[in-house]
MIVO-650985 format. One record per atom (N, C-alpha, C): residue in one letter; chain; atom name; x, y, z. Coordinates in pm, whole numbers, plus 50000, padded with zeros to 5 digits. Layout:
BEGIN
['a','A','CA',[X,Y,Z]]
...
//
This chain:
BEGIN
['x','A','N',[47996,70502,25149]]
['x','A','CA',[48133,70490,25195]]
['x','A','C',[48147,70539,25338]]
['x','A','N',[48082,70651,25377]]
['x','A','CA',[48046,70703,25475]]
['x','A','C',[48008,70607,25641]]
['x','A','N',[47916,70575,25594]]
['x','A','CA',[47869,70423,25690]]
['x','A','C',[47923,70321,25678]]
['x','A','N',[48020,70264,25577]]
['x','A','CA',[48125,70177,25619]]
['x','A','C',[48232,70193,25730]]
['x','A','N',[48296,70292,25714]]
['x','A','CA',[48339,70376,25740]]
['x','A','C',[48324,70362,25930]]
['x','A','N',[48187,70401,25991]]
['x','A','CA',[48212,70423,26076]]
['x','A','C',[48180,70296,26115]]
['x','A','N',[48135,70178,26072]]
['x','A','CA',[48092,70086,26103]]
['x','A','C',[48213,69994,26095]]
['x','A','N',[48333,70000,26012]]
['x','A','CA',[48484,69922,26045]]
['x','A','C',[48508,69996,26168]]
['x','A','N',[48477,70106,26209]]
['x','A','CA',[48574,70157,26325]]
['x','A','C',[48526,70137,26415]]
['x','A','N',[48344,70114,26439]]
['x','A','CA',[48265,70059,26528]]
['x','A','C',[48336,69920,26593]]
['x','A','N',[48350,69833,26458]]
['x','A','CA',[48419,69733,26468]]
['x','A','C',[48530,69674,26559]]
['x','A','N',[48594,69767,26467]]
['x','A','CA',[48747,69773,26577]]
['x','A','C',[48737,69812,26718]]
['x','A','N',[48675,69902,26743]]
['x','A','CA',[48683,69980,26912]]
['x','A','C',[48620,69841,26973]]
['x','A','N',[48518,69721,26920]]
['x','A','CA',[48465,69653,27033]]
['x','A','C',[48540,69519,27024]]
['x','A','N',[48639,69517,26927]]
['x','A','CA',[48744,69398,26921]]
['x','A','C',[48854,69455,27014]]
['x','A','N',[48876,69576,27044]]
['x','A','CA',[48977,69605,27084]]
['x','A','C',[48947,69599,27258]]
['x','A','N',[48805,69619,27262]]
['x','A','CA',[48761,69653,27433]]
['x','A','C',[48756,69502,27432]]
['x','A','N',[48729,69384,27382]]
['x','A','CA',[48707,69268,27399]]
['x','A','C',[48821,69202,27476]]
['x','A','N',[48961,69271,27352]]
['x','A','CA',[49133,69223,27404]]
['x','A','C',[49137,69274,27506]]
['x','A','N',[49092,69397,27559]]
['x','A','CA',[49146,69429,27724]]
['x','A','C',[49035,69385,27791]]
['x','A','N',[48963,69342,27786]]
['x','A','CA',[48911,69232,27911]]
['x','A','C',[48936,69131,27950]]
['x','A','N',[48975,69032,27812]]
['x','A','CA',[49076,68937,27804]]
['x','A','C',[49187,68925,27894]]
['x','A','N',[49285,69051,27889]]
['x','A','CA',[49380,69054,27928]]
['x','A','C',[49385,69070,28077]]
['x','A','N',[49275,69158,28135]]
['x','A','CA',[49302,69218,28244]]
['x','A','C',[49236,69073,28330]]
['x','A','N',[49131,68994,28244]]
['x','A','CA',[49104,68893,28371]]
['x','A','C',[49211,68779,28315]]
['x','A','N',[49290,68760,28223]]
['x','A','CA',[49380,68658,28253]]
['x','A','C',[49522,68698,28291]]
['x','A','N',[49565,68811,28315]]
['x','A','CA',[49653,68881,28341]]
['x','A','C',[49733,68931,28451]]
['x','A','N',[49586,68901,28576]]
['x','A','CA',[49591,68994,28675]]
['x','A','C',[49691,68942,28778]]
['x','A','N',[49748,68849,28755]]
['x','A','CA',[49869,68788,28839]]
['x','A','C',[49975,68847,28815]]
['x','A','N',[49974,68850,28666]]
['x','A','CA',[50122,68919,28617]]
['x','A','C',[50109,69051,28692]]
['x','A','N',[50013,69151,28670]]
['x','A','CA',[49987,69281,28692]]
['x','A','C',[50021,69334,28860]]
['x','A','N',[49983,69182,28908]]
['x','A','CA',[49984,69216,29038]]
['x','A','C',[50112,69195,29121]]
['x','A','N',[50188,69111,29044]]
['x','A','CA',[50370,69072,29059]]
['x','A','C',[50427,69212,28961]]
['x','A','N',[50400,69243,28895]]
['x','A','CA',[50485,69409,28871]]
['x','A','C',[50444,69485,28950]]
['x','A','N',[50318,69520,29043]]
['x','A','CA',[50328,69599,29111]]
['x','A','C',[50432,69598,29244]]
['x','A','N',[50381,69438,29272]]
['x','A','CA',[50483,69395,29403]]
['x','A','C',[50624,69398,29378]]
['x','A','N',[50678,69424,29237]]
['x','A','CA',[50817,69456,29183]]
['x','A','C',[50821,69648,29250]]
['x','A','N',[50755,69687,29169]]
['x','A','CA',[50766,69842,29224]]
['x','A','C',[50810,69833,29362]]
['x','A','N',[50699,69823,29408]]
['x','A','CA',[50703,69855,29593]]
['x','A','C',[50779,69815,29590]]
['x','A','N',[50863,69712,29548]]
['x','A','CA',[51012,69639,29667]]
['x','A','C',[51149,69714,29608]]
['x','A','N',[51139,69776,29474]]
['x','A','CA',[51206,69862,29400]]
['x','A','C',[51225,70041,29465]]
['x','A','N',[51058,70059,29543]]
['x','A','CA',[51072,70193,29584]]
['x','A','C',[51166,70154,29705]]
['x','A','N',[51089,70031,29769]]
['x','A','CA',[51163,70003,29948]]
['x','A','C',[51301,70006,29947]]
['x','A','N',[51369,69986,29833]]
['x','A','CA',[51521,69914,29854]]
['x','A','C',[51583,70109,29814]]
['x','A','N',[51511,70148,29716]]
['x','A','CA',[51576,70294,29685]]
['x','A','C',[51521,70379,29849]]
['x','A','N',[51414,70366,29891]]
['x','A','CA',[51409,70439,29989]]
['x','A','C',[51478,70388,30133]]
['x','A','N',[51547,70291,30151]]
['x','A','CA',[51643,70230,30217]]
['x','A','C',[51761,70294,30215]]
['x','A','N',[51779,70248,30080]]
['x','A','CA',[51919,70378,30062]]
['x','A','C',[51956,70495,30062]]
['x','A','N',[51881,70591,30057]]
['x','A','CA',[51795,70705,30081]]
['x','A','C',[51815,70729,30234]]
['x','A','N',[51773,70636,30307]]
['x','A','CA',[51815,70659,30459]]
['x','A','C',[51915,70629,30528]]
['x','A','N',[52005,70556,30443]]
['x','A','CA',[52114,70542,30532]]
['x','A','C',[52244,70605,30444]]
['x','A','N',[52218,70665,30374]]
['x','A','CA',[52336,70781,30334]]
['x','A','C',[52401,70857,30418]]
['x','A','N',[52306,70848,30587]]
['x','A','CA',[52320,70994,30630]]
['x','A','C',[52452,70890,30751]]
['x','A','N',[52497,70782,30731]]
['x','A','CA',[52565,70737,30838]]
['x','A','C',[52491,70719,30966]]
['x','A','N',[52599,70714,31078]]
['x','A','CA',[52578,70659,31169]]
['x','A','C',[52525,70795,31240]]
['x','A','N',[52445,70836,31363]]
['x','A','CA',[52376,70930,31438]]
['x','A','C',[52368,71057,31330]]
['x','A','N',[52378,71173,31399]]
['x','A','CA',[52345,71252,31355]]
['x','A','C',[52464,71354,31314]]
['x','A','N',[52415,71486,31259]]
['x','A','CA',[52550,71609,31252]]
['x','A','C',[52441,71722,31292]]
['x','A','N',[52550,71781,31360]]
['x','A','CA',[52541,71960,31362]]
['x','A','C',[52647,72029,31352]]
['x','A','N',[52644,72143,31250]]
['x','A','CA',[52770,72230,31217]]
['x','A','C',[52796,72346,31299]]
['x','A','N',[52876,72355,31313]]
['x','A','CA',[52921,72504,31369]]
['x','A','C',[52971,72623,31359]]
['x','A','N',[52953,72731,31324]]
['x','A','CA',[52996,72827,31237]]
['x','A','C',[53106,72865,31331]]
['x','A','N',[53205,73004,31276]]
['x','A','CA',[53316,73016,31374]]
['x','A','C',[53328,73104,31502]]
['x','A','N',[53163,73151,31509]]
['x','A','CA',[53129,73166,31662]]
['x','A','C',[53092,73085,31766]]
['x','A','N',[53140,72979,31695]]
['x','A','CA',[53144,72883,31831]]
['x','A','C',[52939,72850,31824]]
['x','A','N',[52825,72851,31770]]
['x','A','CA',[52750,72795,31781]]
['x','A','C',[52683,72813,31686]]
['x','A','N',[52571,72669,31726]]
['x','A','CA',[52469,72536,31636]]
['x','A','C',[52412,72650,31515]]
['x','A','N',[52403,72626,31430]]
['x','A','CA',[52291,72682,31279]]
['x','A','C',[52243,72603,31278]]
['x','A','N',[52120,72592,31274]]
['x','A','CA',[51997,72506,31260]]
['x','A','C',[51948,72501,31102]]
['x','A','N',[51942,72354,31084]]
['x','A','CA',[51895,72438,30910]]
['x','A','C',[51787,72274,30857]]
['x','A','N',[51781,72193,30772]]
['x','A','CA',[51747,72122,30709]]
['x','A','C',[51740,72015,30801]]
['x','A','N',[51605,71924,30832]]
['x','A','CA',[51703,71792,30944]]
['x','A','C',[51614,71668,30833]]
['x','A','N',[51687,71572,30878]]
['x','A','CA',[51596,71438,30812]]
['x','A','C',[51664,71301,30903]]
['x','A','N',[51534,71222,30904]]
['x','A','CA',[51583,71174,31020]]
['x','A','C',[51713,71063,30936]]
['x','A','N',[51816,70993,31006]]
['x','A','CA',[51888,70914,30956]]
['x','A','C',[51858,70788,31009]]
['x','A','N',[51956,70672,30938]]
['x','A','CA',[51920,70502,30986]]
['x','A','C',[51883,70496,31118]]
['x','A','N',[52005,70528,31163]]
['x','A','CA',[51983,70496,31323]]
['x','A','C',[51897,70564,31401]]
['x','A','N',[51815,70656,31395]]
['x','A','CA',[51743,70764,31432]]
['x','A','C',[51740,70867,31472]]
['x','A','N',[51823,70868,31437]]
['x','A','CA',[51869,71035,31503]]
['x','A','C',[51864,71132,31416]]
['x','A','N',[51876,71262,31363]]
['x','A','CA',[51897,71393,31342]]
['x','A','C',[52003,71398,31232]]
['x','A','N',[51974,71468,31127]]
['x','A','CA',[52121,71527,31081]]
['x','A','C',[52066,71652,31007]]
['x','A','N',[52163,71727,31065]]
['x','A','CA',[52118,71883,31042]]
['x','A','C',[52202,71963,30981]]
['x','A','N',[52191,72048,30855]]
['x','A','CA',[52297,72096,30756]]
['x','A','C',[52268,72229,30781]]
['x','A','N',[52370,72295,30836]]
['x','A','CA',[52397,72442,30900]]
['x','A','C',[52362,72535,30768]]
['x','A','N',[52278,72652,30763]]
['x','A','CA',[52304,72726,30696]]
['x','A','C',[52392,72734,30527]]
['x','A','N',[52443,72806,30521]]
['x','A','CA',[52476,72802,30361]]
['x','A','C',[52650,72708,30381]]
['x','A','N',[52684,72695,30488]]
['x','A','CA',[52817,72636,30442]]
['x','A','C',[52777,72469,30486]]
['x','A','N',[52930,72403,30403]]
['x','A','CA',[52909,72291,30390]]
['x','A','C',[52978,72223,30434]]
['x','A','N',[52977,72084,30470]]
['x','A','CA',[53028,71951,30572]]
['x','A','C',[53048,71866,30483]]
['x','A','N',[53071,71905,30342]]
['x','A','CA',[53088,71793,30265]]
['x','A','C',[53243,71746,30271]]
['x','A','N',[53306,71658,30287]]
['x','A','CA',[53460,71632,30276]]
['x','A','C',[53479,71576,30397]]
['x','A','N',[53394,71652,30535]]
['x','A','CA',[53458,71665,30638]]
['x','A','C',[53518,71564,30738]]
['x','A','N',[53640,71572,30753]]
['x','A','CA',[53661,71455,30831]]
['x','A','C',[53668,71470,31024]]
['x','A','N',[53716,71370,31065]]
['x','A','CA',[53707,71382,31227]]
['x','A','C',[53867,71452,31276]]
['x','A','N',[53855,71573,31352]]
['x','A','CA',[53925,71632,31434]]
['x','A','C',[54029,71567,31488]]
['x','A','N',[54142,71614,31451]]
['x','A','CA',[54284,71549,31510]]
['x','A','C',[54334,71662,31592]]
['x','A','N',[54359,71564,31741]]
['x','A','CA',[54387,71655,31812]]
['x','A','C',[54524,71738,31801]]
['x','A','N',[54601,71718,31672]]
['x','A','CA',[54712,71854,31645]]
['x','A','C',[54672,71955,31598]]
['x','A','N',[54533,71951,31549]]
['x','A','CA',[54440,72072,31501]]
['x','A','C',[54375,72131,31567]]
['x','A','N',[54389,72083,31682]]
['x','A','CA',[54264,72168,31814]]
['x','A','C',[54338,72244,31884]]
['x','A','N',[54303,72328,31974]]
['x','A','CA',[54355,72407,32066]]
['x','A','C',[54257,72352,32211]]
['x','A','N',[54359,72289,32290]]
['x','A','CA',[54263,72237,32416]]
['x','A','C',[54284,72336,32494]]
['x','A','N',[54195,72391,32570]]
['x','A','CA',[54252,72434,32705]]
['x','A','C',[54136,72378,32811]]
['x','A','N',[54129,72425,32956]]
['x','A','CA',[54014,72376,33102]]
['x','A','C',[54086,72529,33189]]
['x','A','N',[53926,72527,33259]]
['x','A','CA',[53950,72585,33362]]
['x','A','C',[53865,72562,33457]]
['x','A','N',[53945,72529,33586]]
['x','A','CA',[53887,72479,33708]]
['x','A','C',[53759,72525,33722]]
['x','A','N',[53666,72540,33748]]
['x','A','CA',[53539,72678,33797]]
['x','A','C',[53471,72562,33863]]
['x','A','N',[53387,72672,34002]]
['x','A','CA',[53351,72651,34125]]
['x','A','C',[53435,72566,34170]]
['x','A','N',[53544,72586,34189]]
['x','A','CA',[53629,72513,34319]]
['x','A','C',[53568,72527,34461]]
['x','A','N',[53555,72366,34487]]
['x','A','CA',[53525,72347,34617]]
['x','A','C',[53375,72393,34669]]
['x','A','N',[53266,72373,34562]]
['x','A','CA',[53172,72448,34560]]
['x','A','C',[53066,72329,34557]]
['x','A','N',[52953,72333,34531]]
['x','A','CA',[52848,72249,34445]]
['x','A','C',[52845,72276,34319]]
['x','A','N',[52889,72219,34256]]
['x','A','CA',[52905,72220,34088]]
['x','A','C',[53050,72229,34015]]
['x','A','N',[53131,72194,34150]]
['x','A','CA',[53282,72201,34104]]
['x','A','C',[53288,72107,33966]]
['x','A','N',[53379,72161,33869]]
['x','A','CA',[53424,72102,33768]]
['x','A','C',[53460,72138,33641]]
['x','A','N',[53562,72083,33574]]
['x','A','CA',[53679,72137,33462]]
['x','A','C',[53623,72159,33340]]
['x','A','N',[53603,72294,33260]]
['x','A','CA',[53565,72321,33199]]
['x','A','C',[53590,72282,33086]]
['x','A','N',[53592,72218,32951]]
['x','A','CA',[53667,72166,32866]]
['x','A','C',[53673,72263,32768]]
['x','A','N',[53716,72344,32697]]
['x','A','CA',[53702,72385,32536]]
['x','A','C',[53843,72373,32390]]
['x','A','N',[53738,72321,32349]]
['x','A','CA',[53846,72243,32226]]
['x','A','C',[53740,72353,32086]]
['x','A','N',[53887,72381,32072]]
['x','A','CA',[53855,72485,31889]]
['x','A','C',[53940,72488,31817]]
['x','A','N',[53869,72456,31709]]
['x','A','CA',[53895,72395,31560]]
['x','A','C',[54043,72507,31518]]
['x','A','N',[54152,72480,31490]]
['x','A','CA',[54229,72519,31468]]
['x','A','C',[54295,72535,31351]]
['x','A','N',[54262,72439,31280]]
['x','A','CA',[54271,72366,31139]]
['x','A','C',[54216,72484,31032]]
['x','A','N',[54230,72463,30900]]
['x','A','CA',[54225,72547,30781]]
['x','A','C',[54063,72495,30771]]
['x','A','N',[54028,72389,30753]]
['x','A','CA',[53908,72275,30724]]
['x','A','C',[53798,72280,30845]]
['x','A','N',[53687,72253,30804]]
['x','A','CA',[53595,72200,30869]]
['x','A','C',[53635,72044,30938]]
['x','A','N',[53621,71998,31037]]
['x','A','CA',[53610,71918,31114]]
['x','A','C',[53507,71867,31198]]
['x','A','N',[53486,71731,31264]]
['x','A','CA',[53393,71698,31336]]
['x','A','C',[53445,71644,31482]]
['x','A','N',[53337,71666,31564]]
['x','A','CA',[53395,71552,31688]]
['x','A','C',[53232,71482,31715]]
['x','A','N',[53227,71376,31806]]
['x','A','CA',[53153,71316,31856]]
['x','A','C',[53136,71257,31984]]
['x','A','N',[53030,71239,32040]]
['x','A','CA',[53046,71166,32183]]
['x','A','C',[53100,71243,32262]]
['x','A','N',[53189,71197,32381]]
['x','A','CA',[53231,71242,32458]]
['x','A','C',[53405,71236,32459]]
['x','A','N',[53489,71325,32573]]
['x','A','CA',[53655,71272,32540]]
['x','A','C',[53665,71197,32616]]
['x','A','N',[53773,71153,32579]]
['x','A','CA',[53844,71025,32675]]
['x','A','C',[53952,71118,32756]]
['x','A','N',[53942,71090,32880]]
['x','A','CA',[53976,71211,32999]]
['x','A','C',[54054,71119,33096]]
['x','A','N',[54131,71096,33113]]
['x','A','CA',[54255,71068,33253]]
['x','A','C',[54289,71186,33318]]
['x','A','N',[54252,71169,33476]]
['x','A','CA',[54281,71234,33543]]
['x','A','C',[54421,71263,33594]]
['x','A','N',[54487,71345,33614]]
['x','A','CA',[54653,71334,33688]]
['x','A','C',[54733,71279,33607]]
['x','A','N',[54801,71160,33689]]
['x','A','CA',[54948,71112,33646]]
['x','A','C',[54847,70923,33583]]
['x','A','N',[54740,70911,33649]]
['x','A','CA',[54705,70786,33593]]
['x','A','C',[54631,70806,33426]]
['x','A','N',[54793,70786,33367]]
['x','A','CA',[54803,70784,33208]]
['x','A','C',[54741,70644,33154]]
['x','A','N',[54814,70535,33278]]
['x','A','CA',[54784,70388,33226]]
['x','A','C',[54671,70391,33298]]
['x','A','N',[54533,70403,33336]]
['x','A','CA',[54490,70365,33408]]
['x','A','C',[54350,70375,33291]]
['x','A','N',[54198,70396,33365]]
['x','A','CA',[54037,70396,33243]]
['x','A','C',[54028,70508,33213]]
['x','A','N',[54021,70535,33110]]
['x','A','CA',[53953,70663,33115]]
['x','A','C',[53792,70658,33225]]
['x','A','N',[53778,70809,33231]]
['x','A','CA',[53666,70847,33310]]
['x','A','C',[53533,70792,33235]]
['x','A','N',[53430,70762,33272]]
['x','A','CA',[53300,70733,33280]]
['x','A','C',[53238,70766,33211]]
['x','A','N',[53117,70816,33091]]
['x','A','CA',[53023,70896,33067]]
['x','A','C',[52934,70950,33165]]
['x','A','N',[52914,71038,33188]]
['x','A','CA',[52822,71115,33338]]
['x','A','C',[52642,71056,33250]]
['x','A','N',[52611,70933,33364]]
['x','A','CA',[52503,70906,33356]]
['x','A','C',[52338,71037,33389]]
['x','A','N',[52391,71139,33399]]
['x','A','CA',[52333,71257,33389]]
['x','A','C',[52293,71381,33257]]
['x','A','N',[52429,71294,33197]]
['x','A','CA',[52434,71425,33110]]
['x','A','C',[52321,71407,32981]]
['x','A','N',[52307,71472,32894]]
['x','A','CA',[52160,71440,32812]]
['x','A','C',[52197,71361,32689]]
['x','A','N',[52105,71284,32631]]
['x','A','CA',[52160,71175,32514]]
['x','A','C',[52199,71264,32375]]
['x','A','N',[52236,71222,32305]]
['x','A','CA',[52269,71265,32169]]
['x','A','C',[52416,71278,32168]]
['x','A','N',[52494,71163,32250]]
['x','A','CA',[52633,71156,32187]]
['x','A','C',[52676,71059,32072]]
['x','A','N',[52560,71046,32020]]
['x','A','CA',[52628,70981,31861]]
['x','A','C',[52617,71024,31762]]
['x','A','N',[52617,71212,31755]]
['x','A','CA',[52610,71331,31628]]
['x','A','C',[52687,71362,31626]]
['x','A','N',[52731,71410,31484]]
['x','A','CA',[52869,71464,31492]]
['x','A','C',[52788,71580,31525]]
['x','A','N',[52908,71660,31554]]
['x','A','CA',[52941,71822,31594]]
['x','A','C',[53047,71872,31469]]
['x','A','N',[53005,71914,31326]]
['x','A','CA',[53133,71964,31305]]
['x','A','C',[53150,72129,31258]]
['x','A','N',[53268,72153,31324]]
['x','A','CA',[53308,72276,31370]]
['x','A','C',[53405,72322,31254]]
['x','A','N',[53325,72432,31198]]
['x','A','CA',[53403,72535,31073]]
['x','A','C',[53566,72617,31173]]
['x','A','N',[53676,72623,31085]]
['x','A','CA',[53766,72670,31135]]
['x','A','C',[53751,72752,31237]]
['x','A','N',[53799,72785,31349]]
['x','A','CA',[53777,72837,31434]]
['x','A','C',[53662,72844,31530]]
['x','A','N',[53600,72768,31501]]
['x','A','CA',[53472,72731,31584]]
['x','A','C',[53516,72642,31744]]
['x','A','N',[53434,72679,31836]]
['x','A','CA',[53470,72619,31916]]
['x','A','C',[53359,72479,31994]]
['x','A','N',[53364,72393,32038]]
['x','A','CA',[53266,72272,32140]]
['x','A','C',[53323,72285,32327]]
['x','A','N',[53230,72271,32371]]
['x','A','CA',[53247,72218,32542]]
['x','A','C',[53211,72081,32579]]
['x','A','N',[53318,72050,32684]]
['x','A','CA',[53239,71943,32753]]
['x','A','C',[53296,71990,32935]]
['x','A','N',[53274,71886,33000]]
['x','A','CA',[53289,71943,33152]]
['x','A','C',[53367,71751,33189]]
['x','A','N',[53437,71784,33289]]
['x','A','CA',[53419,71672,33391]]
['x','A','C',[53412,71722,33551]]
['x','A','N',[53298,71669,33541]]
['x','A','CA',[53230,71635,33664]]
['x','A','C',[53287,71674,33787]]
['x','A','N',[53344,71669,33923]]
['x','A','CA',[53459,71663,34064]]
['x','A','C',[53364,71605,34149]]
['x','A','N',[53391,71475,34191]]
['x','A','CA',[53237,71473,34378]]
['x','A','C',[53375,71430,34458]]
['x','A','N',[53421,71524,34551]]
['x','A','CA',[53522,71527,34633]]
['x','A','C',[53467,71474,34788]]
['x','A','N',[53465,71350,34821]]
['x','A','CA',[53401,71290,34979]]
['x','A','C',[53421,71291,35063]]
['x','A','N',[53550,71303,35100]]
['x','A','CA',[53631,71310,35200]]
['x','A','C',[53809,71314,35183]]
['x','A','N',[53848,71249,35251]]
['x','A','CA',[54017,71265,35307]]
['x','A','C',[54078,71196,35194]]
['x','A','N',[53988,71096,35144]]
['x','A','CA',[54080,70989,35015]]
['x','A','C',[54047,71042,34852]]
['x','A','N',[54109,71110,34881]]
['x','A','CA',[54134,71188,34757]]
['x','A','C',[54272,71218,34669]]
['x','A','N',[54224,71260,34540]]
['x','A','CA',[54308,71283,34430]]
['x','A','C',[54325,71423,34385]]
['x','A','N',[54446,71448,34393]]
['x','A','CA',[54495,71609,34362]]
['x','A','C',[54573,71603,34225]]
['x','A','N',[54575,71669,34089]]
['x','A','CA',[54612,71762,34057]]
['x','A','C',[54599,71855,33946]]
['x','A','N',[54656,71900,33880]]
['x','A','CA',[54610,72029,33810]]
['x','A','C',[54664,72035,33710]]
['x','A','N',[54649,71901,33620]]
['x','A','CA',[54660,71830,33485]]
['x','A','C',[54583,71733,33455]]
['x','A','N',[54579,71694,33291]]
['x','A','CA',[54472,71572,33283]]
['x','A','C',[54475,71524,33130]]
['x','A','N',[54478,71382,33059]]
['x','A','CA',[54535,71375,32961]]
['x','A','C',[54374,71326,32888]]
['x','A','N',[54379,71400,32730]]
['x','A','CA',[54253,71395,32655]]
['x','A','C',[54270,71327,32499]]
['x','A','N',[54213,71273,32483]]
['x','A','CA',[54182,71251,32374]]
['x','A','C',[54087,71215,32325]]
['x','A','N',[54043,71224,32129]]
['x','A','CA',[53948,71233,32067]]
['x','A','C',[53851,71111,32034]]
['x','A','N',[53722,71045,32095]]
['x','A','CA',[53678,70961,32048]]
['x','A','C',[53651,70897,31933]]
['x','A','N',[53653,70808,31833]]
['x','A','CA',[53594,70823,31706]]
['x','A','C',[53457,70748,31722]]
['x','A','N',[53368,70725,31581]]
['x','A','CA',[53242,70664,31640]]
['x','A','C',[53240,70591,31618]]
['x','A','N',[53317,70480,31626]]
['x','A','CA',[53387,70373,31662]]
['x','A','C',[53408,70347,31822]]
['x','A','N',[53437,70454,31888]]
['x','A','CA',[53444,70436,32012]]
['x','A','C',[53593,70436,32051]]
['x','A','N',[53681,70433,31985]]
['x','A','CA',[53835,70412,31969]]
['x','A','C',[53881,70534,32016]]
['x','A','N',[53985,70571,32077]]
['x','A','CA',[54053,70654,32158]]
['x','A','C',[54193,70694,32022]]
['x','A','N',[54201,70834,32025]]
['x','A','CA',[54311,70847,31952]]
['x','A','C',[54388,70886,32025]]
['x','A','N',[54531,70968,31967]]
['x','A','CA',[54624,71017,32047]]
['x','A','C',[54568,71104,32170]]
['x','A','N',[54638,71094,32270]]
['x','A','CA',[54695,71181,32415]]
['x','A','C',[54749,71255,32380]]
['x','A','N',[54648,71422,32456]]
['x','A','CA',[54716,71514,32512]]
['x','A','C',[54718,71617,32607]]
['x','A','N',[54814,71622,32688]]
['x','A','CA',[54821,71660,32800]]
['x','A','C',[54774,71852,32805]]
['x','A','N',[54673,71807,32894]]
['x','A','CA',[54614,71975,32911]]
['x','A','C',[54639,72019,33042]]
['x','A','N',[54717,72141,33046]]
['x','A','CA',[54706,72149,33163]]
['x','A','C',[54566,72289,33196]]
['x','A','N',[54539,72300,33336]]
['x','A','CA',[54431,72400,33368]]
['x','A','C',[54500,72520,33375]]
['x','A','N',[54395,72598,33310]]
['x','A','CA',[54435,72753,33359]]
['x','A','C',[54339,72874,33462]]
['x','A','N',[54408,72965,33457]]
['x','A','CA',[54299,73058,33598]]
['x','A','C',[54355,73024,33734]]
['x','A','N',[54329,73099,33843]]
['x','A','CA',[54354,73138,33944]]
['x','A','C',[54353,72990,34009]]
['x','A','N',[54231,72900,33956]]
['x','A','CA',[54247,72801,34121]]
['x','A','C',[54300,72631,33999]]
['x','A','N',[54371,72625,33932]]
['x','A','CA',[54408,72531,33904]]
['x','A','C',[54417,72362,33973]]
['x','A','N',[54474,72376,34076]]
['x','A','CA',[54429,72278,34100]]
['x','A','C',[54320,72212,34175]]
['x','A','N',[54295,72070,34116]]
['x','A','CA',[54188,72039,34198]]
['x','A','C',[54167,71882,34235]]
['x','A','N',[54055,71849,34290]]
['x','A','CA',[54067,71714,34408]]
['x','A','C',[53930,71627,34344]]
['x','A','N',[53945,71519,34355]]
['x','A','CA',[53819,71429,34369]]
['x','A','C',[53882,71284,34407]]
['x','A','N',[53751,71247,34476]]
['x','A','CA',[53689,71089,34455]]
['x','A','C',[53641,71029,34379]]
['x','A','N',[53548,71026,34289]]
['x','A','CA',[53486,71093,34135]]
['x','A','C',[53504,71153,34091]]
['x','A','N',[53425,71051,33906]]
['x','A','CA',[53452,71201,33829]]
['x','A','C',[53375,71144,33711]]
['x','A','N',[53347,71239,33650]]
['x','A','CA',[53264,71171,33485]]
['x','A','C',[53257,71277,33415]]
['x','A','N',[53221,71233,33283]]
['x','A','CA',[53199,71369,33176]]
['x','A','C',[53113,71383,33113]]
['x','A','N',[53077,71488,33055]]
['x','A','CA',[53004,71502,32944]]
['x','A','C',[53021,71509,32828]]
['x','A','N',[52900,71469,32721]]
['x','A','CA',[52932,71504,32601]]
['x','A','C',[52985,71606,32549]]
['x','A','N',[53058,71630,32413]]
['x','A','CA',[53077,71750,32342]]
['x','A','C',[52936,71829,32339]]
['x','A','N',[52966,71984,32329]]
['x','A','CA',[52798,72044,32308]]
['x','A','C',[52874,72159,32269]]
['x','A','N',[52763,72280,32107]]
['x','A','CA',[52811,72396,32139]]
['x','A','C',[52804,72481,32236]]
['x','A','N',[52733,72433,32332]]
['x','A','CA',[52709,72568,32449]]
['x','A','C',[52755,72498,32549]]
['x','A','N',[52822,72623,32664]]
['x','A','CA',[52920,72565,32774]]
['x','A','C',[52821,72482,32864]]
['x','A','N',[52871,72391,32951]]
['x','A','CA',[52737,72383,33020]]
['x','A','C',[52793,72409,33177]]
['x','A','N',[52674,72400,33276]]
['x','A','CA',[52712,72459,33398]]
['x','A','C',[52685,72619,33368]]
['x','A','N',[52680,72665,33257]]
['x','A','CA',[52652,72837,33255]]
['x','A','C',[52585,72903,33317]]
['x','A','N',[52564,72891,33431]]
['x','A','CA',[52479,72984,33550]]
['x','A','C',[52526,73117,33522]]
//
């Protein structure tokens, strides 16, 4: 009984290795179209996977006014998105300028490096974001372009910046004053880009500090950034 025994099971194991040879050489098309199912199954989940993160990048801001560096991965478009430390940007929407506190101040008047200091802080109960650069009218020309992007200033204006209550961002505009045909004065109307590129409400900032007003022929700006720039 013994040697039957192992001799049905002998049996079986080489009927059974017979069926998977069978299978694997008449098979191998199928085998090889489920794999090409996977891969296009991982590609489409790891697609989505990358573009969760939106359009450019984020950096948060705690309510000292600067960057926490924490987690980055790159997003669709290629850029950066970076999740500050233990608090969170989840909800967060884009900065309305009735929630900000604008103010400028003239610095180096009439100097090399003349130009208006921008700082906008988060005023709001909520986390908020901004992006890009502001939309800046100089003086009384309300109807007129906004100012330029300063072909100088460094890339990465398509991250958000968003700023925990009380947190503050900078940007600058520019002054190249040439001569006699010039523009004077010591106001200037701002508003918030979206990343869209769309201009929201106007509002009028005026400068503060000793030398308020000021002059150009030019003018351009810079992006939002947590750190002032021009900080000599």
């Amino acid at each position: 009984m013994r040697t039957s025994r192992i001799r049905t099971a002998t049996l079986a194991a080489v009927t059974a290795a017979l069926a998977l040879g069978l299978t694997a050489c008449g098979g191998a098309d199928t085998s090889s179209k489920a794999a090409g199912g996977d891969n296009a199954a991982g590609t489409a989940q790891s697609r989505t996977t990358s573009t969760t993160d939106g359009k450019g990048g984020a950096e948060q801001v705690n309510s000292g006014g600067h960057a926490k560096e924490g987690a980055r991965s790159t997003s669709a478009s290629g850029g950066t998105h970076e999740v500050a430390g233990k608090g969170t940007t989840a909800g967060a929407q884009q900065c309305r300028g009735d929630e900000m506190l604008l103010t400028a101040v003239h610095r180096f008047a009439g100097q090399q490096g003349d130009h208006l200091l921008i700082t906008a802080s988060n005023e709001g109960g909520k986390p908020c974001w901004v992006t890009s650069y502001p939309s800046v009218k100089l003086g009384d020309n309300i109807d007129g372009p906004a100012l330029a992007h300063s072909k100088k200033d460094n890339p990465g204006g398509s991250k958000h910046i968003t700023l925990q209550p009380g947190a503050k961002v900078y940007s600058a505009v520019n002054l190249f004053d040439y001569g006699s045909k010039n523009h004077t004065a010591t106001s200037f109307a701002l508003a918030l880009r979206g990343t869209d590129g769309q201009d929201g409400p106007s509002y009028s900032v005026d400068l503060k500090g000793d030398k308020p007003q000021f002059s150009w022929n030019e003018a351009d700006v810079l992006n939002w950034n947590t750190e002032k720039p021009y900080n000599f």
